[in-house]
N, C-alpha and C positions, 0 to 999 in steps of 0.2 A: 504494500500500500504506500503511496507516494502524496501522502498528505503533510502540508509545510506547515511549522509550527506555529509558525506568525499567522499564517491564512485567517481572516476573520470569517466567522458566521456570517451570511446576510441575514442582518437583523428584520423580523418582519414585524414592524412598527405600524400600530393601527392607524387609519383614514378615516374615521368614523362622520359621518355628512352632520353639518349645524348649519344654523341659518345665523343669521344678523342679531338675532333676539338672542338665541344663547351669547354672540360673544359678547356681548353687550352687557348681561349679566356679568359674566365670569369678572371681563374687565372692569366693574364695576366694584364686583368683592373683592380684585385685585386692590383696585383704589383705595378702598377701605382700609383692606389689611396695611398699608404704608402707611396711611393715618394714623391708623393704632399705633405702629410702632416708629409715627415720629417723621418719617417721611414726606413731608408735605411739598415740597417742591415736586417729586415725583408725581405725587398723588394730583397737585392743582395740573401739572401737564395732558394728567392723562382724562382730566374732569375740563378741561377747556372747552372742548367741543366731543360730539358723539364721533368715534370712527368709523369709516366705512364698512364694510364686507364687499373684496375680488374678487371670489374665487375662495382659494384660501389665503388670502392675500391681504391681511386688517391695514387700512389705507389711514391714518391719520394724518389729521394737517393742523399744523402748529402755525402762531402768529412771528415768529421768527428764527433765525438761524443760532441763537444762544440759546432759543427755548430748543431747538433739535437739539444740537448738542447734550444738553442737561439729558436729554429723554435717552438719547442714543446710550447714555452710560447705565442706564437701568432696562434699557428692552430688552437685554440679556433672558436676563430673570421671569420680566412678562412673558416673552414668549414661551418661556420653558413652562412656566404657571398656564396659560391658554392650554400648548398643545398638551399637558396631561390631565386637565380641567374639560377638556371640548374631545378628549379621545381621539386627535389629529395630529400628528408629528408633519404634516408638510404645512402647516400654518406659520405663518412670518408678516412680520411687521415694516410697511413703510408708512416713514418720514416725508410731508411733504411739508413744506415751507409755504403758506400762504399769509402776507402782510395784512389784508384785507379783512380776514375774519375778527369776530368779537369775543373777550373773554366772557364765556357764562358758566366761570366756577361756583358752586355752590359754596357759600361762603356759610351759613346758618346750618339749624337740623332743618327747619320748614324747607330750606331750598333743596337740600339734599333728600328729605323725603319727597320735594315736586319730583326731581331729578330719576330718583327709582321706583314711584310711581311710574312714571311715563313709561318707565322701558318693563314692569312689568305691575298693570292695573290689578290685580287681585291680592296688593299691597293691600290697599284701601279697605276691599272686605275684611283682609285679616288684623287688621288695625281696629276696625268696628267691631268686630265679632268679640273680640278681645279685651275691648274698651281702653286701646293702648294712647299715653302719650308720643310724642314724636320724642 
């Protein structure tokens, strides 16, 4: 048998199908959890605006070239958090630069609860059911 020691396995890493809603989610608990522990530049980057879905392709557009930067030294991590969170290993992250857009980070709990309300509504019933504060 002439099998090399080095040879790697091809790893067969799941592609499992999401839509926009899931990463949107995920990226969202991402955000959070950097809050929690302190990260807030990360976290206001990635709370700016909603990022798109390519493909598997999450398209976010940042109000400038300092803000990429800052982001580009933590999408390491996001992405590795996505693809194990979304069950997709060909998901990646761009950077695009758009001057034009407007900051709408959530600054408050009321804004941050508008903010995941929107991306997923049966926040609200569970909020009422519960009789929870924000």
């Amino acid at each position: 048998q002439t099998t090399k020691p080095n040879a790697k396995e091809e790893a067969h890493l799941p592609t499992e199908a999401f839509n926009e809603t899931d990463m949107l989610l995920q990226w969202t608990k991402y955000a959070q959890r950097l809050s929690d522990r302190g990260h807030k530049i990360m976290e206001s980057l990635m709370l700016i605006n909603d990022p798109k879905l390519q493909g598997t392709t999450v398209v976010h557009e940042l109000p400038n070239e300092s803000a990429k930067i800052d982001f580009e030294s933590g999408k390491h991590e996001l992405v590795g958090y996505l693809r194990g969170k979304l069950h997709n290993h060909d998901i990646d992250i761009r950077v695009v630069v758009n001057e034009s857009i407007d900051s709408r980070k959530a600054f408050t709990p009321q804004d941050r609860y508008n903010r995941l309300n929107e991306i997923n509504p049966s926040l609200e019933l569970l909020r009422k059911t519960f009789d929870l504060d924000f």
